[in-house]
VOKOL-666759 format. One record per residue (C-alpha): x, z, y; residue number from 1; residue in three letters. Coordinates in Angstrom, 2 decimals, decimal comma. Layout:
% VOKOL-666759
<x = X; z = Z; y = Y; n = NUM; res = ALA>
...
END
This chain:
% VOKOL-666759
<x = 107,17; z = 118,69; y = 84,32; n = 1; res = UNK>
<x = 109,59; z = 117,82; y = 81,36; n = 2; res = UNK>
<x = 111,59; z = 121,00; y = 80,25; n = 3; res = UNK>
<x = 113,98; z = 118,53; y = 78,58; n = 4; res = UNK>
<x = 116,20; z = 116,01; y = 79,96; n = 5; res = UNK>
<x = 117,89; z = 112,99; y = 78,12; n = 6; res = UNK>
<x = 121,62; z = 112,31; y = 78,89; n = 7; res = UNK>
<x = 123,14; z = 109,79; y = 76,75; n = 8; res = UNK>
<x = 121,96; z = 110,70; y = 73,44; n = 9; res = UNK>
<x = 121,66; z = 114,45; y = 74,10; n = 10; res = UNK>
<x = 118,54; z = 116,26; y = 74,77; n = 11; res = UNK>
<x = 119,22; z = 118,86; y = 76,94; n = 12; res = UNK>
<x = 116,79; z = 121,73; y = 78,17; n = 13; res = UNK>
<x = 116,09; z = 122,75; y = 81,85; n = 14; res = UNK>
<x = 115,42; z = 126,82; y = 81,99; n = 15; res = UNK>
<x = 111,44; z = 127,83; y = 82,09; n = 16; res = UNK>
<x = 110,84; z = 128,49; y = 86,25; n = 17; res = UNK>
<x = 110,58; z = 125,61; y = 88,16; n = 18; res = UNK>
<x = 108,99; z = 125,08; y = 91,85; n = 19; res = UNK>
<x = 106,10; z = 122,67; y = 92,44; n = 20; res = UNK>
<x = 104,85; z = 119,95; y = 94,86; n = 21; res = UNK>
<x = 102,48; z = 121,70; y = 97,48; n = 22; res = UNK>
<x = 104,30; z = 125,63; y = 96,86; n = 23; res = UNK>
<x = 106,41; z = 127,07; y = 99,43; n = 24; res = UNK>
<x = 110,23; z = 126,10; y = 99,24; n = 25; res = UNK>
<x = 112,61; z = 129,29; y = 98,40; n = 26; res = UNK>
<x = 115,51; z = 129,94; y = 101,20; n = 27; res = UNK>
<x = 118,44; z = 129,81; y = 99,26; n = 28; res = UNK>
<x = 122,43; z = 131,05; y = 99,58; n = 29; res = UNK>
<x = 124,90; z = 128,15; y = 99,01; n = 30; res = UNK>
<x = 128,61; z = 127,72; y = 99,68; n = 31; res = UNK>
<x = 129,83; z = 124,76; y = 101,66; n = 32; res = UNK>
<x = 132,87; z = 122,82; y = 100,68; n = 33; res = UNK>
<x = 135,40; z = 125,20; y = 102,81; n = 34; res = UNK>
<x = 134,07; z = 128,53; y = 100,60; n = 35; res = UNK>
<x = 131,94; z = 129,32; y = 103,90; n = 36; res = UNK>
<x = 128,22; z = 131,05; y = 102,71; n = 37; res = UNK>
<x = 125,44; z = 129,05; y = 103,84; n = 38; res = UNK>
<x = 122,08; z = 129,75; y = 103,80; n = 39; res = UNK>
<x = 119,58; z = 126,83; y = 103,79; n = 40; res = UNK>
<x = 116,48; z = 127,75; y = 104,81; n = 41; res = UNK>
<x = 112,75; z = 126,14; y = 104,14; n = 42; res = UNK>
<x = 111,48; z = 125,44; y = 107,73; n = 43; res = UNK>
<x = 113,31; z = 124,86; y = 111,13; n = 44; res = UNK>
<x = 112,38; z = 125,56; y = 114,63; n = 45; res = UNK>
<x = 112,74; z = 122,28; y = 115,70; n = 46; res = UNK>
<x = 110,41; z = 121,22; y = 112,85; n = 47; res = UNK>
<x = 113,14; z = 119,41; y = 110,69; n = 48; res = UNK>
<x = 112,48; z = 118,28; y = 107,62; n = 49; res = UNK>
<x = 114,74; z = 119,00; y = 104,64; n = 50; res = UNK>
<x = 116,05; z = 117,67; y = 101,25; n = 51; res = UNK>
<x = 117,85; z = 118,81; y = 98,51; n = 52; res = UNK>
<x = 119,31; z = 116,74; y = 95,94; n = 53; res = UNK>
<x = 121,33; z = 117,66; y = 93,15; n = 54; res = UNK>
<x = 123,60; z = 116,20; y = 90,12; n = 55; res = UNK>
<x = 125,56; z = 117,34; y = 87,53; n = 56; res = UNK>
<x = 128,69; z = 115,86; y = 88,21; n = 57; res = UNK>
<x = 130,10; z = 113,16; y = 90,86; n = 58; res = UNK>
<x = 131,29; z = 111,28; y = 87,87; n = 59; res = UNK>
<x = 129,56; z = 108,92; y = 85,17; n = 60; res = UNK>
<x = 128,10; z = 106,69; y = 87,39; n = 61; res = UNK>
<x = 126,60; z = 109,59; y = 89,79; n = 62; res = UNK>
<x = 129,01; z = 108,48; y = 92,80; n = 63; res = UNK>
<x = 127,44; z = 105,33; y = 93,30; n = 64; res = UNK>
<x = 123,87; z = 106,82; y = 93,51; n = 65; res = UNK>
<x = 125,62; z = 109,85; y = 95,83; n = 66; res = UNK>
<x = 126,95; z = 107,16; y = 98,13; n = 67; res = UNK>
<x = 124,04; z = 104,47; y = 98,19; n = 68; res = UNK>
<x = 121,62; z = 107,75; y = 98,77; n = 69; res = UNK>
<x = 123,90; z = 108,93; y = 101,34; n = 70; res = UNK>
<x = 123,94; z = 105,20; y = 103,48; n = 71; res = UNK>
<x = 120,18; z = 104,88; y = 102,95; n = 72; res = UNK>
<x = 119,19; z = 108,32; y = 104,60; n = 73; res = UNK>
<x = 122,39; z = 108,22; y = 107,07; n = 74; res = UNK>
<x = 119,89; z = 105,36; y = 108,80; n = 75; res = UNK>
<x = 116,80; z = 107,37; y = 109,04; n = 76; res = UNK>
<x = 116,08; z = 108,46; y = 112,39; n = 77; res = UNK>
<x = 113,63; z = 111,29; y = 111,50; n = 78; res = UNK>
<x = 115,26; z = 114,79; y = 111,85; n = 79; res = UNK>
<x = 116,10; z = 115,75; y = 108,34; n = 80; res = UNK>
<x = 118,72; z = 118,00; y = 107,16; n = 81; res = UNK>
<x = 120,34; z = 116,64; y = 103,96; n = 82; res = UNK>
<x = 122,36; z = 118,88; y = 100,90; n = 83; res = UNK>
<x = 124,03; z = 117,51; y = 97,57; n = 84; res = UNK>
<x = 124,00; z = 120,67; y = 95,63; n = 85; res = UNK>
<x = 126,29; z = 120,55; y = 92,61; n = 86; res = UNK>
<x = 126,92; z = 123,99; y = 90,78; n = 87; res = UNK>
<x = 129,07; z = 126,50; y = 91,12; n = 88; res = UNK>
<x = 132,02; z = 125,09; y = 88,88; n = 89; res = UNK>
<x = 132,02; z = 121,83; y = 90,23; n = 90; res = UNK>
<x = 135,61; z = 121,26; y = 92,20; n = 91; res = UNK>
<x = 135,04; z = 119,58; y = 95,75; n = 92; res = UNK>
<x = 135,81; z = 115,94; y = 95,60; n = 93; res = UNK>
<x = 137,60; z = 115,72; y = 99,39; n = 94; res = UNK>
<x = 137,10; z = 111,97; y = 99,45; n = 95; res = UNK>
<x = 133,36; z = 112,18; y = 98,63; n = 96; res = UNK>
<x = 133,26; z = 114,93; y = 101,02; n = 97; res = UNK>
<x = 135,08; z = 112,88; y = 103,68; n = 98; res = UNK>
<x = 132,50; z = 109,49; y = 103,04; n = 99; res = UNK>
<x = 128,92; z = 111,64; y = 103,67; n = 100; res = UNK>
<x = 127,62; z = 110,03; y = 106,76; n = 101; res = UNK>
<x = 124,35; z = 112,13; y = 106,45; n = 102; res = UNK>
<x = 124,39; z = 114,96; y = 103,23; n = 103; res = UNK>
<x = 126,24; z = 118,05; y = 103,32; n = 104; res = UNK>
<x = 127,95; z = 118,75; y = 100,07; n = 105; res = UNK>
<x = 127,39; z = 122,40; y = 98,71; n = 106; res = UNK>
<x = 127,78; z = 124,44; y = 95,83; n = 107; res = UNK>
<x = 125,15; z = 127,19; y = 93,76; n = 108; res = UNK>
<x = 127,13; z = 129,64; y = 93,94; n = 109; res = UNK>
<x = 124,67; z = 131,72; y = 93,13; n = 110; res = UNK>
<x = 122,76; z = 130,24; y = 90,74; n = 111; res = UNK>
<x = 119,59; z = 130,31; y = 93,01; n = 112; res = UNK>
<x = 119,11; z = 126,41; y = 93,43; n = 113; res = UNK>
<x = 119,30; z = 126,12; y = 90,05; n = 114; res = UNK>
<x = 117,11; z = 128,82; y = 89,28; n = 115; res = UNK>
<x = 114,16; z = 129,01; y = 91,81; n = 116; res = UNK>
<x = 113,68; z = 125,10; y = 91,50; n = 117; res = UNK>
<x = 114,20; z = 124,71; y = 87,72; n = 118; res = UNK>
<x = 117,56; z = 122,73; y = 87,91; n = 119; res = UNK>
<x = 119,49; z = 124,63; y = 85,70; n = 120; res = UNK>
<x = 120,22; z = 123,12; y = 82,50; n = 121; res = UNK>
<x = 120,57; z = 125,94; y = 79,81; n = 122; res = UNK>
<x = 122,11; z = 123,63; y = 77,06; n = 123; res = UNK>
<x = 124,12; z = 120,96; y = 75,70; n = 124; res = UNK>
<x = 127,43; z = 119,72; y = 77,20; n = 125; res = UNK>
<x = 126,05; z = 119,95; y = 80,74; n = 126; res = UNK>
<x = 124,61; z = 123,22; y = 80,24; n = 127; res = UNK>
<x = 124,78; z = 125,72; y = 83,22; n = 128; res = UNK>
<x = 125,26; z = 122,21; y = 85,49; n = 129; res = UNK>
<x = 122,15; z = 121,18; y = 87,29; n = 130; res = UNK>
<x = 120,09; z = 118,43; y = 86,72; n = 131; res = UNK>
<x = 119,57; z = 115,44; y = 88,33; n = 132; res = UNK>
<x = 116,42; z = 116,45; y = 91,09; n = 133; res = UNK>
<x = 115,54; z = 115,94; y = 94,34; n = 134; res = UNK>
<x = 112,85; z = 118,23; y = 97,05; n = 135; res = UNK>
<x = 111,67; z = 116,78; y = 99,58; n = 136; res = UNK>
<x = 111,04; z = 120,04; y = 101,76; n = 137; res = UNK>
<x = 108,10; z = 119,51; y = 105,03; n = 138; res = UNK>
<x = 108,34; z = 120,31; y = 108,47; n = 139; res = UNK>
<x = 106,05; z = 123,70; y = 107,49; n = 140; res = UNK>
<x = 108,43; z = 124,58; y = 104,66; n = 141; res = UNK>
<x = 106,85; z = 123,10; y = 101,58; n = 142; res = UNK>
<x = 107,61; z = 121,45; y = 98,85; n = 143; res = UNK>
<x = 106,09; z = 117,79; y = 99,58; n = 144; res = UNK>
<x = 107,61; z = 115,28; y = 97,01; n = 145; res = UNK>
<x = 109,86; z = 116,07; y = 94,30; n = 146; res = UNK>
<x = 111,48; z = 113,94; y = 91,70; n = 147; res = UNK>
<x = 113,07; z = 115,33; y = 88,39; n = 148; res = UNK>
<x = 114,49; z = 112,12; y = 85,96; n = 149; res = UNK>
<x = 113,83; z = 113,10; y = 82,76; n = 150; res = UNK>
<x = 116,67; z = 110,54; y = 81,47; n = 151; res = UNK>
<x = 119,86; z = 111,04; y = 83,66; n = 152; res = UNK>
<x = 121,00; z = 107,44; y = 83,91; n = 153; res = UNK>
<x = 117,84; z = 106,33; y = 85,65; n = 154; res = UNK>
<x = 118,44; z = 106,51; y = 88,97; n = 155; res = UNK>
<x = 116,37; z = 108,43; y = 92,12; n = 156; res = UNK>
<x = 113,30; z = 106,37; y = 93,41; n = 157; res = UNK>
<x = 114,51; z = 105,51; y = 96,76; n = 158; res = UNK>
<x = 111,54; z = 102,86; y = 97,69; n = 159; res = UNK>
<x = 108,87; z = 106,11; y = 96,67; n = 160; res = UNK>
<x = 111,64; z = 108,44; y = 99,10; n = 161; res = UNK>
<x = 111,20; z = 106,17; y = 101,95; n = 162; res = UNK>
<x = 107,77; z = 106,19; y = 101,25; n = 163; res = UNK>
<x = 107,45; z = 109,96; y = 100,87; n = 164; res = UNK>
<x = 109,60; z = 110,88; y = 104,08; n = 165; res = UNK>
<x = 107,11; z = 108,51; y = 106,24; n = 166; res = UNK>
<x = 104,16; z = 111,09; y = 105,23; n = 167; res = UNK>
<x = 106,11; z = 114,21; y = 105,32; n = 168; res = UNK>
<x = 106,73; z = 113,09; y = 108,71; n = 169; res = UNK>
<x = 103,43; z = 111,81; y = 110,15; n = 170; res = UNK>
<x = 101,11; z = 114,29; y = 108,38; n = 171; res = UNK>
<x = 101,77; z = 117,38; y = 109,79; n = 172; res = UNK>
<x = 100,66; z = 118,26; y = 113,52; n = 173; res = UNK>
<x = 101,68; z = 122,16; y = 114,07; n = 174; res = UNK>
<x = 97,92; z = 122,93; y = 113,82; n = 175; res = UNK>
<x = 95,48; z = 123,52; y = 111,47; n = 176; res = UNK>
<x = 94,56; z = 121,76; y = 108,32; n = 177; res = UNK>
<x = 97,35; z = 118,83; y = 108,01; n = 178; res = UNK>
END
């Protein structure tokens, strides 16, 4: 994994811990868009998948990548719960709030997202903002897929998502060796 990320012409650098395909997902604390604590958790009783997927910012060419995400997975008929995590600073855009078909928008508000994944970045103008990543969390609470741009303006893999989701989904059972 890259510790640095390219944004414009900027190198910025990600802090040292990050999370892994194939290692257990951390629960982490969040706030919703109302100020409400939430806690998203890394497996489900009903066996939902889940995905977290966050930017720095819903500006500079994010939104469109937010939205067209946002319509592709609103269409997926596995069960999956969906989060845009921005950081704790970042002020609640009501109309993006208002479009999400399928994502719920939520904050870091404390700094664990960032943190326990290795989304924080730690300098440069979008330091203590998260970085462009997204975890594809499986039915057992593990981290299956995970995709980290090292440049900012390339955007999320959505062909290798679809791709990814299809095997979360079909290769785990409930018993044994999956």
């Amino acid at each position: 994994m890259e510790s640095s990320i390219k944004y414009n012409d900027e190198e910025l650098e990600l802090c040292e811990d990050f999370i892994d395909v194939g290692y257990m997902a951390e629960n982490i604390e969040v706030t919703d868009a109302k100020g409400d604590s939430l806690e998203i958790r890394r497996s489900h009783p009903d066996k939902s998948m889940t995905l977290l997927v966050s930017f720095p910012n819903d500006k500079n060419g994010f939104m469109d990548e937010i939205l067209l995400m946002d319509e592709l997975l609103s269409k997926i008929q596995v069960p999956l719960n969906c989060y845009f995590i921005f950081d704790k600073d970042y002020e609640v855009d009501t109309v993006l709030k208002n479009r999400l078909k399928k994502f719920t928008l939520v904050l870091d508000s404390e700094d664990e997202f960032g943190n326990m994944y290795g989304a924080k970045l730690v300098s440069g103008s979008l330091e203590d903002k998260l970085t462009k990543s997204m975890f594809l969390i499986s039915k057992d609470g593990a981290i299956f897929y995970l995709e980290m741009p090292n440049d900012l303006s390339k955007p999320f893999d959505l062909d290798r998502l679809r791709v990814e989701l299809n095997k979360a989904y079909t290769s785990y059972t409930g018993t044994g060796c999956h």
